[in-house]
C-alpha positions in Angstrom: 6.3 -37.6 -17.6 7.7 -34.7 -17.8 5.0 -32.3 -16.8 5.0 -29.5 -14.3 1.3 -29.9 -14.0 -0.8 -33.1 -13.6 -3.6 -33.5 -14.8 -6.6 -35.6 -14.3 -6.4 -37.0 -17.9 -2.4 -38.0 -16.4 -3.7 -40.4 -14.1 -6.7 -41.6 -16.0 -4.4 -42.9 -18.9 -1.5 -44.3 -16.3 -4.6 -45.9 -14.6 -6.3 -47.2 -17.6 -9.0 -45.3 -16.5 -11.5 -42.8 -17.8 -11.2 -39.6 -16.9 -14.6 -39.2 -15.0 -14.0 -42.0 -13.0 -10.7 -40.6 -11.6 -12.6 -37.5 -11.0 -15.2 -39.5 -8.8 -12.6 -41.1 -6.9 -11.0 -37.8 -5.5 -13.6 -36.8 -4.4 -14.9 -39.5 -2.5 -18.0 -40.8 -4.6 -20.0 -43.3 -3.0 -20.3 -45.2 -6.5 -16.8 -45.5 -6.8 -15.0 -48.9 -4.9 -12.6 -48.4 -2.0 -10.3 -50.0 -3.9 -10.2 -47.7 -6.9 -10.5 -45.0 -4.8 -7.3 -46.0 -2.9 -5.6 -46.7 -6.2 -6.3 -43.5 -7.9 -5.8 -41.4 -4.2 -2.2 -43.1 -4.1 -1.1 -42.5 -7.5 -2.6 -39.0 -7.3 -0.2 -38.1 -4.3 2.7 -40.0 -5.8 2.6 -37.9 -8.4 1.6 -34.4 -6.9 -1.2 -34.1 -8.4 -3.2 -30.7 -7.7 -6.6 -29.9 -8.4 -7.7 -27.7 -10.9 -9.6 -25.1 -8.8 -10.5 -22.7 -11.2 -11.6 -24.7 -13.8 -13.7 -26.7 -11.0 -14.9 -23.8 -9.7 -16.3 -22.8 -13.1 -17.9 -25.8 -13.9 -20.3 -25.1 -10.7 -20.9 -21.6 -12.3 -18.7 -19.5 -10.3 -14.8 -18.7 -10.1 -15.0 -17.1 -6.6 -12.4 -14.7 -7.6 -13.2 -10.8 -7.6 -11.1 -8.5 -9.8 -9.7 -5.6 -8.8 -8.5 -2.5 -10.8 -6.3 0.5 -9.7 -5.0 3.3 -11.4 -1.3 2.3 -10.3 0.0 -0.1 -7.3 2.6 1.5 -6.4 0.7 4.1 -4.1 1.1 3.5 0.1 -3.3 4.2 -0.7 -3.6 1.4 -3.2 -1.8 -1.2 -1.0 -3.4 -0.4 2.1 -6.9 -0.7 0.5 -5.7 -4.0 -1.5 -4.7 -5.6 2.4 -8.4 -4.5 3.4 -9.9 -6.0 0.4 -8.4 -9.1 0.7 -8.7 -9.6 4.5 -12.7 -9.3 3.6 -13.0 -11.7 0.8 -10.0 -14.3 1.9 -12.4 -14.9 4.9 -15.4 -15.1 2.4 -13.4 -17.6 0.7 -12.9 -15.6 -3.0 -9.7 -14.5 -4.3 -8.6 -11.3 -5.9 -7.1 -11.0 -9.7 -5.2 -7.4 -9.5 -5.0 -5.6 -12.4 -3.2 -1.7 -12.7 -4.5 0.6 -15.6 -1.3 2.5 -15.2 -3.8 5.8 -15.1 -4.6 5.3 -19.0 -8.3 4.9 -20.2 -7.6 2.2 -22.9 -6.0 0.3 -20.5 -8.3 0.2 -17.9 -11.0 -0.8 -20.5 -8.8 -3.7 -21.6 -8.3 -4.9 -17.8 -12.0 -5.0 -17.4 -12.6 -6.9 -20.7 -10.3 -9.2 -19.5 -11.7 -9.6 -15.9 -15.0 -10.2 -17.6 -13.5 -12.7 -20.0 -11.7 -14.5 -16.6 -15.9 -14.7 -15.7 -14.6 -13.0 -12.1 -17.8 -13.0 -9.6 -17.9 -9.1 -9.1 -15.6 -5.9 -9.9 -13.9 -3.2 -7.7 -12.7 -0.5 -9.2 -11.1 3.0 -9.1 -11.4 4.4 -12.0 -7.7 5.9 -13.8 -7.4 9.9 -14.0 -8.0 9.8 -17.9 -11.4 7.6 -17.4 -14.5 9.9 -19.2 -15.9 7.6 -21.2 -18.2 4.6 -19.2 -19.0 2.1 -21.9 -16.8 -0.4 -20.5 -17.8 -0.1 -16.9 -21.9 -0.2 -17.9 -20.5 -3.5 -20.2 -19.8 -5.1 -17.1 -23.4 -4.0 -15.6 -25.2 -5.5 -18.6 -23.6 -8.9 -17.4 -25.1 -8.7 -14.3 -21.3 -8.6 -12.5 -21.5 -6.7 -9.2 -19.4 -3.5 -9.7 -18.2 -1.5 -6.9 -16.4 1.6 -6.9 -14.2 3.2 -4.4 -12.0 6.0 -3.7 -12.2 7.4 -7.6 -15.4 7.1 -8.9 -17.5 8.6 -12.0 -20.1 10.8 -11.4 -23.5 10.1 -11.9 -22.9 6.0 -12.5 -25.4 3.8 -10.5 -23.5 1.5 -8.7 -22.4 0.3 -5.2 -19.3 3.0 -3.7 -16.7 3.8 -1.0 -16.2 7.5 -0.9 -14.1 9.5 1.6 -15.8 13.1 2.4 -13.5 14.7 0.2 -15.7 18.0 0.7 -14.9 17.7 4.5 -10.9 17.0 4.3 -10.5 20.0 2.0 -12.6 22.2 4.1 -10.9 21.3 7.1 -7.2 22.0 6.2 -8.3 25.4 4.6 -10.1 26.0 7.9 -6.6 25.3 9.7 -4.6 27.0 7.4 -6.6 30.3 7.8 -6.7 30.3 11.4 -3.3 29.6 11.7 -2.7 32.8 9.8 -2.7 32.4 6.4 -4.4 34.6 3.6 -3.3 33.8 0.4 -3.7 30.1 0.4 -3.2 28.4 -3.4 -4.5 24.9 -4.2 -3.4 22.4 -6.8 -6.2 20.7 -8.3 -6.7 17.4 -9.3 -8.6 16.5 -12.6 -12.0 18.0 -11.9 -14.3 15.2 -14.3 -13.0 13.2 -10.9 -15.4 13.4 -7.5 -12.6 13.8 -5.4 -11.0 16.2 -6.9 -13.5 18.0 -7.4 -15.4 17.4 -4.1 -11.7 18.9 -2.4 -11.5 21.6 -4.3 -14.6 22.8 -3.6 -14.3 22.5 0.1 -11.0 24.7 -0.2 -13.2 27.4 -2.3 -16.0 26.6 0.7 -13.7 27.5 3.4 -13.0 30.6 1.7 -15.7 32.0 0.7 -16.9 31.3 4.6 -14.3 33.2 5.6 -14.8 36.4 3.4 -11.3 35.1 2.0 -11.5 35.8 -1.9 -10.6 32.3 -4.7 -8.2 33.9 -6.5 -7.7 31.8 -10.1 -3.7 32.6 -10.2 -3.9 30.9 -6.9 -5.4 27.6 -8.6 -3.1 25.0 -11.0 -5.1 22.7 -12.7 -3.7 19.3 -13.1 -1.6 18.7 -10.4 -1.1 15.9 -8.7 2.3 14.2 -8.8 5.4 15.4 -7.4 6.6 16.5 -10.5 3.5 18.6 -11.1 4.0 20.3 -7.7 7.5 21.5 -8.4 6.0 23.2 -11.4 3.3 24.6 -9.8 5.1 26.1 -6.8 7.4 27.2 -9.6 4.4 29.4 -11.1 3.2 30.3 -7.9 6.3 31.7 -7.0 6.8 33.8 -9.3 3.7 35.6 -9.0 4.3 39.2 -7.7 2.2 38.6 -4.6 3.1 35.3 -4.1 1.1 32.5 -1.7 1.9 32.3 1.5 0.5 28.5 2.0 0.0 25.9 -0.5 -2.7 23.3 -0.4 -1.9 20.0 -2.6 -5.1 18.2 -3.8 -2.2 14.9 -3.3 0.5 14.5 -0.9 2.8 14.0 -4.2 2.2 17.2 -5.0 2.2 18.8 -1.8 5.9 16.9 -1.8 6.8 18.9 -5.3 6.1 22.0 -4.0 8.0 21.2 -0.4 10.9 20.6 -2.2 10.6 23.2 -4.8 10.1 26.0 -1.9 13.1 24.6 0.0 15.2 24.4 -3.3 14.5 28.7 -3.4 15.2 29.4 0.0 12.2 29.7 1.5 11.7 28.4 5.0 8.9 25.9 6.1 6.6 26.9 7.3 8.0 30.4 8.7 7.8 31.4 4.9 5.0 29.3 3.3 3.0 26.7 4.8 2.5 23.4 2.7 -0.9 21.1 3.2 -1.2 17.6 1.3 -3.7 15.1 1.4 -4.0 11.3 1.9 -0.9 10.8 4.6 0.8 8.8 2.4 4.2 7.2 4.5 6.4 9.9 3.6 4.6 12.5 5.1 6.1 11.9 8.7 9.8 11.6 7.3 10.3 14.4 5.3 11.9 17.7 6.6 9.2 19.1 8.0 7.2 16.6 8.1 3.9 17.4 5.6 0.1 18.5 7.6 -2.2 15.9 5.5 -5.8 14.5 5.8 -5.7 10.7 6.8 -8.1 8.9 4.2 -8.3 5.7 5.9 -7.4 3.3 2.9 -7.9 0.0 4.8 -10.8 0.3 6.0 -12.0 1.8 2.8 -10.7 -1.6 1.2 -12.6 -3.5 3.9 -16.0 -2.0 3.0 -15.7 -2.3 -0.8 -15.3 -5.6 -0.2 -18.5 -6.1 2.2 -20.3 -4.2 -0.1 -19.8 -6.9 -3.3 -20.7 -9.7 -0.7 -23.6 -7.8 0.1 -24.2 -7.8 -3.7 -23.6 -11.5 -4.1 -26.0 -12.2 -1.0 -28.9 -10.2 -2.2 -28.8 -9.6 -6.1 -32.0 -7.4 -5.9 -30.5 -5.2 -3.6 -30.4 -1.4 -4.3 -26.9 0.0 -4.5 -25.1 1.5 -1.5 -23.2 4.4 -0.6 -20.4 3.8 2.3 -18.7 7.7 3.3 -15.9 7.7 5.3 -15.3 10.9 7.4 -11.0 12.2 7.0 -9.3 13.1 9.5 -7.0 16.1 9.9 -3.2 15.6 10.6 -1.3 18.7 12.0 2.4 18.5 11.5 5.5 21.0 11.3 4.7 22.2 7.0 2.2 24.6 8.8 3.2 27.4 11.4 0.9 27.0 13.9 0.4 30.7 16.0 -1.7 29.3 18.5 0.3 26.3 20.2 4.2 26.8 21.6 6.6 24.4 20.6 4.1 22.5 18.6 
């Protein structure tokens, strides 16, 4: 015939049949003879025929497919948490539609138009750095589609969530940087209308402040979060007259910039500068020195975004839940460590 795809109206018209009946026959009606069940089975495998699962699944009033957006894919984070996601709803028999906004705000709203056009069963979503304005996100509430947030998520929005203690992980590498030593520790931030940016750097100003250590604003660069932003910030920082003597990257991309910027100037790691980063991406352990991070446990983050839209499906009258996961700190050669030997 000519067609990659073979449809039920295919066989119905080979068959001199109507399209119902074939419909009945594969799938085993008991008001459809043997013998046109036969027929219609052997014809069907003849000709390959697959089912339609989508549009079947629709007609019963739900696609069992969940949509996911990221801000990008291409993040060790991202994929970890997609594995976790999909491990929990494979199981639960739904499938994912991933969709990237690519960090832009417009697109982000578009992929969640679309999603809701594609009639997915529920949402998860972290939300793109330029993401301010909600509309789209409280469209897909109106429509009763279970929405769950993790990793980057809006403040004050009702909704399910997976959050890391951001608060905790920044607290705890300044807490490691000063009592390894360092005094004049600079952070670069992330974009503050963000949770976790904001949640880390107020654990950095935290620690600080706890230990009588003074926030110094030339010590601060807003914005920075990519490697390319890092080289630029260490390059400000640098230049300062009384220059940092550790650097604390809101990202591990950043943390990377300035690595590479410090070693680019001559300045030895860590016995000149320490450098702290945060999420462990891969890299961390391969670069020269390897980077100190905070392990945000992306899998298992993925796992209980997931659990939590089944728990939405399961009981639509439930009240929306929080899931925290606690970080963990990650101690390798970026920091001079004064209290361990060959460490």
């Amino acid at each position: 015939m000519g067609k990659q795809h073979i449809t039920i109206h295919d066989l119905a018209k080979i068959l001199n049949l109507n399209a119902s009946t074939v419909s009945r026959a594969l799938n085993d009606h008991p008001k459809i003879s043997a013998e046109t069940k036969k027929m219609v089975q052997k014809l069907a495998s003849e000709m390959n025929y697959q089912p339609n699962a989508l549009a079947s699944s629709l007609r019963k009033g739900s696609a069992h497919t969940v949509g996911l957006v990221l801000p990008r894919v291409n993040r060790n984070f991202f994929a970890s948490a997609i594995e976790g996601i999909e491990a929990i709803l494979n199981k639960a028999g739904y499938h994912l539609i991933i969709t990237q906004s690519n960090e832009n705000a417009e697109k982000e709203k578009e992929c969640i138009s679309s999603l809701i056009s594609s009639r997915v069963d529920g949402i998860i979503i972290s939300i793109s750095w330029e993401t301010k304005d909600l509309s789209h996100l409280i469209a897909a509430q109106n429509k009763k589609i279970p929405l769950i947030f993790f990793d980057r998520i809006p403040r004050d929005f009702e909704a399910s969530k997976v959050m890391l203690n951001d608060y905790q992980g920044a607290y705890q590498a300044t807490e490691y940087l000063i009592n390894n030593g360092n005094r004049k520790i600079a952070f670069l931030a992330g974009p503050q209308h963000l949770q976790i940016y904001s949640e880390r750097f107020r654990g950095y100003k935290t620690a600080l402040e706890d230990y009588k250590f003074p926030v110094d604003p030339a010590y601060i660069i807003e914005n920075c979060l990519t490697q390319e932003k890092g080289v630029e910030g260490a390059a400000q920082l640098l230049s300062l007259e009384k220059r940092p003597d550790a650097i604390f990257g809101s990202s591990d991309y950043s943390a990377l910039g300035a690595l590479v910027y410090c070693k680019e100037n001559g300045l030895r790691i860590p016995e000149d500068i320490s450098i702290f980063g945060f999420a462990n991406e891969p890299f961390t352990k391969l670069i020269d020195p390897p980077l100190s991070s905070i392990e945000q446990f992306p899998y298992k983050m993925g796992e209980a975004a997931a659990q939590l839209f089944l728990n939405a499906v399961k009981d639509k009258s439930a009240k929306h839940q929080t899931i925290e996961m606690i970080p963990e700190i990650r101690v390798r050669q970026s920091v001079l460590n004064r209290k361990i030997s060959n460490f």
